[in-house]
Structure formats: structure tokens, C-alpha cells
MITIMI-219664 format. One line per field, with one value per residue (C-alpha): y negated, z, x negated; residue number from 1. Coordinates in Angstrom, 1 decimal. Each point is the difference from the previous one (the first is absolute). Example, Ala and Ser with C-alpha at 12.3 -4.5 7.8 and 13.67 -1.06 7.14 Angstrom:
# residues 2
north = [4.5,-3.4]
up = [7.8,-0.7]
east = [-12.3,-1.4]
num = [1,2]
END
This chain:
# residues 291
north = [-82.3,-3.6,-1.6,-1.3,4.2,1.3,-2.8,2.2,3.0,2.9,0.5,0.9,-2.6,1.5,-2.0,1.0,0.5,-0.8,2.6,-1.8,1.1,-0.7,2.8,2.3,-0.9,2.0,-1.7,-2.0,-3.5,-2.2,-3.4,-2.7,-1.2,-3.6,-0.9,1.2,0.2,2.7,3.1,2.3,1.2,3.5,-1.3,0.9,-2.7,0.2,-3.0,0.7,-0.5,-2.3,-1.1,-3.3,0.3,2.6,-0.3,0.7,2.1,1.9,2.6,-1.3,-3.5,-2.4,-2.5,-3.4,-3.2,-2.2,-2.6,3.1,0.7,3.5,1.4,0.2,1.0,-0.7,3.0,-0.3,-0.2,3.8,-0.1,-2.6,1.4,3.1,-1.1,-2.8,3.6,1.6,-2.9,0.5,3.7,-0.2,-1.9,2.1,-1.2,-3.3,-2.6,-1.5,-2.7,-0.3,3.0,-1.7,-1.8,1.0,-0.5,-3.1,-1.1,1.1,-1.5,-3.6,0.5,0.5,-1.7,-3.7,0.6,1.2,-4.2,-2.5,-2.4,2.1,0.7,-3.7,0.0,2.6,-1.0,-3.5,1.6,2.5,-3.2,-1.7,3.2,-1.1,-2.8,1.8,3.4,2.3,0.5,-3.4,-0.6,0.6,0.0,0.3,2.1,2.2,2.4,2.3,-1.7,-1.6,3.4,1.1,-3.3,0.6,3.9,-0.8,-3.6,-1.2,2.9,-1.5,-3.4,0.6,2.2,-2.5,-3.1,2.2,2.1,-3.2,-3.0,-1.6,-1.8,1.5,-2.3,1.3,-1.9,0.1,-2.1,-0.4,-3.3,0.0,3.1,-1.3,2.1,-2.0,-0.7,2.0,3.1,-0.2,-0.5,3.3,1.8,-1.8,1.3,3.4,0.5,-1.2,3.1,2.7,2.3,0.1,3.4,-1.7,-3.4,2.1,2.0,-3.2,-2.1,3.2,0.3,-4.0,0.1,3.4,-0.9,-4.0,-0.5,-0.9,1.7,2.8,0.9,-1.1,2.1,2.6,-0.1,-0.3,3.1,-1.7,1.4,3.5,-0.3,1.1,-2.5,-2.6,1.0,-0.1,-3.3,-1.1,1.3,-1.4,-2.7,2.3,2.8,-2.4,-0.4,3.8,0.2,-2.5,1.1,3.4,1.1,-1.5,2.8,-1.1,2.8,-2.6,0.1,3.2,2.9,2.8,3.7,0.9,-1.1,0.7,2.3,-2.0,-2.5,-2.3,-0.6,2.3,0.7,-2.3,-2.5,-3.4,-3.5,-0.4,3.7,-1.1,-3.7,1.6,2.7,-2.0,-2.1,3.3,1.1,-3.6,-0.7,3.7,-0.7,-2.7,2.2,2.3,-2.4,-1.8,3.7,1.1,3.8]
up = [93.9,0.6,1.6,3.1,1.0,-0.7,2.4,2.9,1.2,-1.1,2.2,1.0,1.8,1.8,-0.7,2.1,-2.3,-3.2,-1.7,-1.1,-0.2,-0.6,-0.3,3.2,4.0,1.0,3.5,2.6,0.3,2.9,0.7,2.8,2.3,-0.7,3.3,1.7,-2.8,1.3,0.2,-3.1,-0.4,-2.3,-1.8,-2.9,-2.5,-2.0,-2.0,1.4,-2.3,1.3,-2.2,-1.1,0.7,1.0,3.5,0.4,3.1,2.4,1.6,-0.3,1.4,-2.6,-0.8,0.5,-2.0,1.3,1.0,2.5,-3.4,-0.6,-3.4,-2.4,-4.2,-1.9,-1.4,-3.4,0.7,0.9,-1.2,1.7,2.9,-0.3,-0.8,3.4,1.9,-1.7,1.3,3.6,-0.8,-1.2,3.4,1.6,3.9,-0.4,-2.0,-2.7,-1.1,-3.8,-0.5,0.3,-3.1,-0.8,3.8,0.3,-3.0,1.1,3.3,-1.8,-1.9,3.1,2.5,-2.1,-3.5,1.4,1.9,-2.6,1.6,-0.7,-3.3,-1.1,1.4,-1.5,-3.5,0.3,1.0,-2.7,-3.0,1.1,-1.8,-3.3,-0.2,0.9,-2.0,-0.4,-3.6,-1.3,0.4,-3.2,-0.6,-3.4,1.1,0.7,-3.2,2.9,2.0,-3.3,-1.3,3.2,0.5,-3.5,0.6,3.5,0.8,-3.4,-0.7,3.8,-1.0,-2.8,1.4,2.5,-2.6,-1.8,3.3,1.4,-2.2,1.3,-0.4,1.7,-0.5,0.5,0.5,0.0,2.7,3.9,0.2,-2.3,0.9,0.4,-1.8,-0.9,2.2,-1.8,0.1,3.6,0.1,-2.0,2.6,3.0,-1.1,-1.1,3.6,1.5,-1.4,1.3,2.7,3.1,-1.3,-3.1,1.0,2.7,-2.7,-2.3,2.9,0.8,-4.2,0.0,2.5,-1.1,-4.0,0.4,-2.0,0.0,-3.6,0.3,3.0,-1.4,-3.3,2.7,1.8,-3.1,-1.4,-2.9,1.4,1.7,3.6,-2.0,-3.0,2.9,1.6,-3.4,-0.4,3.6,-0.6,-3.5,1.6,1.9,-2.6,-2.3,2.5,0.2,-3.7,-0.9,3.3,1.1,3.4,3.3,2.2,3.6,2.5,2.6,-2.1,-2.2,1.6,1.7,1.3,1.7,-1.0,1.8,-1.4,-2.9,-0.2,-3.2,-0.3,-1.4,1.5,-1.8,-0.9,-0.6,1.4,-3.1,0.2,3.2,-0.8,-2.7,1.4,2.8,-2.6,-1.2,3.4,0.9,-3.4,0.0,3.0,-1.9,-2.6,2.8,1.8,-2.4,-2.0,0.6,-0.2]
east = [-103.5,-0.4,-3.5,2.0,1.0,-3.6,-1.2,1.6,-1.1,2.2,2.8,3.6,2.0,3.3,3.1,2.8,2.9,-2.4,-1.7,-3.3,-2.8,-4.2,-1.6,-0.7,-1.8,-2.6,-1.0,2.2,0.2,-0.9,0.7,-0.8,2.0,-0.1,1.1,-3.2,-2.1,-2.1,1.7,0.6,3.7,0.5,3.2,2.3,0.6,3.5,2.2,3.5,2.6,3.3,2.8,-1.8,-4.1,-2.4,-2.0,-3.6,0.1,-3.1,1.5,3.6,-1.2,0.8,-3.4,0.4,-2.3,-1.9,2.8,1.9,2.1,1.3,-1.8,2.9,-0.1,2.5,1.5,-0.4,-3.7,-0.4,-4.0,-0.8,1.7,-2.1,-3.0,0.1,0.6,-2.9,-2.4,0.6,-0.2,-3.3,-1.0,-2.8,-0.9,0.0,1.7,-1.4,2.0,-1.9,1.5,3.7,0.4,3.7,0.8,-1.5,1.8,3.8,-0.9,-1.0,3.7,1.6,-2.0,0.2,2.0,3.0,0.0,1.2,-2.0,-3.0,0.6,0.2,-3.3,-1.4,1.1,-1.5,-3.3,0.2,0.8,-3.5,-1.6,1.1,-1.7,-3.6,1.0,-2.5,0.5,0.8,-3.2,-2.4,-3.4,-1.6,-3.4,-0.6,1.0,0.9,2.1,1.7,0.7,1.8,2.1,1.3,0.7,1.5,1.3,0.9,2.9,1.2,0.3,1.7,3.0,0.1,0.6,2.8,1.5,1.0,-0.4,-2.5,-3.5,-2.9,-2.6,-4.2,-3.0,-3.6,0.0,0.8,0.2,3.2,2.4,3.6,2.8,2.7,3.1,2.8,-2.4,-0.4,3.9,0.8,-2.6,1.7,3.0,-1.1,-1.7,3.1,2.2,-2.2,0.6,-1.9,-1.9,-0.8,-0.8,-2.3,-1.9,-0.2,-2.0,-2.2,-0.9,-0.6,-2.4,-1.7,-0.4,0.0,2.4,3.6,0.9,-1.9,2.2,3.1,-0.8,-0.6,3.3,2.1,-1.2,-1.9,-3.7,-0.6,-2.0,-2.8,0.4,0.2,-3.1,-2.2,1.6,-1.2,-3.5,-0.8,-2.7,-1.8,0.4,-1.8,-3.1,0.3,-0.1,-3.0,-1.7,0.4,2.0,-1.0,-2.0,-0.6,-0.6,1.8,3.3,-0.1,2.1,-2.1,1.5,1.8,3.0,3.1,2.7,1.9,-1.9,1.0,-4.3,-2.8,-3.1,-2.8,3.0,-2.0,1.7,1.3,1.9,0.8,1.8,1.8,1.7,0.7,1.9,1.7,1.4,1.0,1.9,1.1,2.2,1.6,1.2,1.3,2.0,1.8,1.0,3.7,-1.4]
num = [1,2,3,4,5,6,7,8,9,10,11,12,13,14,15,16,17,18,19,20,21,22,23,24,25,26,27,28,29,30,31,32,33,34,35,36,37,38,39,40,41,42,43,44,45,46,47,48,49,50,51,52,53,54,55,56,57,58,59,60,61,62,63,64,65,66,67,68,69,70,71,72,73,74,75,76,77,78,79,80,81,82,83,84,85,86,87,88,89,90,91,92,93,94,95,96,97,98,99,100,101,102,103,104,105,106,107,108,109,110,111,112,113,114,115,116,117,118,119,120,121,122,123,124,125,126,127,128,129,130,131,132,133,134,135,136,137,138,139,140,141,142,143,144,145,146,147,148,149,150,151,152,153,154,155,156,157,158,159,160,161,162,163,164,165,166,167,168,169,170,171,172,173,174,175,176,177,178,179,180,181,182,183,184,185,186,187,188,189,190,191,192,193,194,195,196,197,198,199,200,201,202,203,204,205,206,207,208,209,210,211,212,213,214,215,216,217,218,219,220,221,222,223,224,225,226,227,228,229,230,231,232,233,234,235,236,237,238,239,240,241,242,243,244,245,246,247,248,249,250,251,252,253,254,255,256,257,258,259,260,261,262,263,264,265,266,267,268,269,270,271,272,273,274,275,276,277,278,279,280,281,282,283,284,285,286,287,288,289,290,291]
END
């Protein structure tokens, strides 16, 4: 089972007219009304099939995103459909919006990448990361961190030279980082052709792993959310590695922890960054698959 479903707690989400299931519930769900944002609502979650999408639904009352939009999946994207249902299902008195990644995300695509105007936006932003990519960066010491740029970044850069035929230039300095014009222009135009569930998922894996190809490698299927999330981590997993983890009482996860919760009891800041990289890129991979 992929890292993304094991992040959730085991579950069965109802889609009307759908059989699809995640396992089996065991308590009810509750929700807030986000109106009043005080009193606790039982509710039944479900992803109602229609001809074209599937809609997120509390007791038959379709949700709605930030921006008054209903909540609408396409649907050829039946997981991701089911696993924005089992979020809400797993709501427990009050909302905790951390606990909203894929909704947040299909809100962000529908909310400001379904507006052209937006989306131009959004991929200018997105093209300033290539020039201060994480992993075109390379230091020579130490041995760790050399070791894990060469296991990690240097397979990335080369499917990126060859996938598109360009030149990805690195550095070992800030104060020259420019990537030349024609690579920015394949990107441009590459960011330009994505949906608005894709071009979503690519800004929220820029901005998680700080870098512009490991997010395209993710989205294009060349790096699993896991891959992607080593990838992201190879700095600090080299301080982790010459160091030893990072064990502050203030930051390290202490019981009790709530029912499916993706982080362990005694999990150190480290444990913590990095899964929250996990959960973050794993809702990449689910809203860009056709499954």
C-alpha cells in the first residue's frame, strides 16, 4: 500500500453509486459548523457521484472552499475524491484545519487555478524557484552531505537534461544562480500546459521541497512522493547523519496522540519535519492521479 493511504487512519468512505472502500468505521464523525464555529455537528461524510465530478457532501449538504465554491472532483479522480471525504470524516469536535491537506489543496485548484489570470501568476512565481533550486546547489564537504547529493540530486538533474533537452546549470555559489533563458522557456511552457489539479500540486511540492525539479520529477511520475521527500531532506539528513537527530522536549512529540495520527510518540523535530514533508508531497501524488 502506498505511504500516502497508511498516512490515514483506516476507514470506509461511502460513495453513493461507487463501491469504494478503505477499510471499515468504528466511531462517528463530527464536524463544526463553520458558520458559528462553536457548535459540534454529528455528520455523515460521502463523495456523491454526478455524471462529470463527485461532491464532497455533510449530510447531503454539499461543502463549499474558501472562496463560497462548491467542492467538486473530477471524476476520473475517484481516490482523491475519497480520500478528501475521509478527512472531514476523521474531524472530531473541532476542526483542525492541519489535518486538511487534500482539501486545502482541491480548494487552491479550484479557488485560484481554475482563473487564467491566476494561473499566469502562479507560473511566473513558480519559474523564480529555478534559479535558487534546492539541489543545484553543491557543496563539496561534508563527505555526508556529498554522498547524499550524488545518491539523490545528481540522478534528478540528469533526467532533467535528457527528459527535456535542456541545461540545468549548479553552483557553489549564491551570488551567481541564473539558469539560462531557453531553460526557463521550456518550463514556462511546460507550466503553461498543466491542468489546474496539477499546476496546484506542482506549486504546493515547490514550496514544500524547494525545488522546482524535484516537484516537476514529482508530478511527471519520474519520483514517488517518497523518493521526492528523501530528495527534499538530503541537507538536513546530512546534519542528521554527521550529528545525530535533534531531541528537544519543546518540539519532540509527546502522548497522547490523537487517533491516526501520521506522528509517533517520542518522534524528534527531525521525525517531525520529515513526515510533514511526506503528508504534504503525498497529497501531490494524490491529486494529480487519474485513479
Amino acid at each position: 500500500m502506498p505511504f500516502f493511504l497508511k498516512s490515514w487512519p483506516a476507514s470506509s468512505v461511502r460513495l453513493q453509486g461507487l463501491s469504494c472502500n478503505v477499510g471499515k468505521w468504528k466511531t462517528p464523525i463530527r464536524a463544526l459548523n463553520t458558520r458559528s464555529g462553536s457548535t459540534p455537528v454529528a455528520a455523515q461524510t460521502s463523495a456523491v457521484a454526478n455524471e462529470d465530478h463527485f461532491s464532497i457532501t455533510l449530510d447531503h449538504r454539499i461543502l463549499k472552499t474558501p472562496e463560497g465554491n462548491p467542492l467538486t472532483i473530477p471524476s476520473s479522480k475517484r481516490l482523491l475524491a475519497t480520500l478528501v471525504a475521509n478527512e472531514w470524516d476523521s474531524q472530531d469536535k473541532v476542526i483542525k484545519h492541519h489535518a486538511l491537506p487534500l482539501t486545502s489543496l482541491v480548494s487552491k485548484a479550484i479557488d485560484v487555478f481554475g482563473d487564467a489570470g491566476a494561473r499566469i501568476d502562479a507560473c511566473s512565481s513558480l519559474l523564480r524557484f529555478l534559479d535558487t533550486d534546492a539541489i543545484c546547489f553543491h557543496e563539496e564537504y561534508p563527505p555526508q552531505l556529498v554522498k547524499l547529493q550524488k545518491q539523490h540530486w545528481d540522478p534528478l538533474l540528469d533526467w532533467t537534461r535528457t527528459e527535456f533537452n535542456v541545461d540545468i546549470r549548479t553552483f557553489d555559489s549564491v551570488l551567481v544562480n541564473a539558469q539560462p533563458e531557453r531553460t526557463r522557456s521550456t518550463f514556462q511552457a511546460i507550466l503553461g500546459d498543466m491542468d489546474q489539479w496539477t499546476l496546484a500540486g506542482m506549486e504546493r511540492a515547490v514550496y514544500y521541497s524547494k525545488s522546482f525539479i524535484i516537484a516537476l520529477a514529482l508530478v511527471r511520475g519520474r519520483l514517488t512522493a517518497e523518493e521526492a521527500s528523501l530528495a527534499a531532506h538530503v541537507e538536513v539528513q546530512s546534519q542528521i547523519d554527521r550529528w545525530g537527530e535533534v531531541e528537544d522536549s519543546e518540539l519532540s512529540v509527546t502522548p497522547p496522540l490523537p487517533p491516526g495520527s501520521i506522528f509517533n510518540a517520542g518522534d524528534t523535530a527531525h521525525d517531525v519535519d520529515y513526515r510533514d514533508i511526506r503528508r504534504q508531497l503525498g497529497s501531490v501524488a494524490i491529486i494529480i492521479a487519474d485513479v
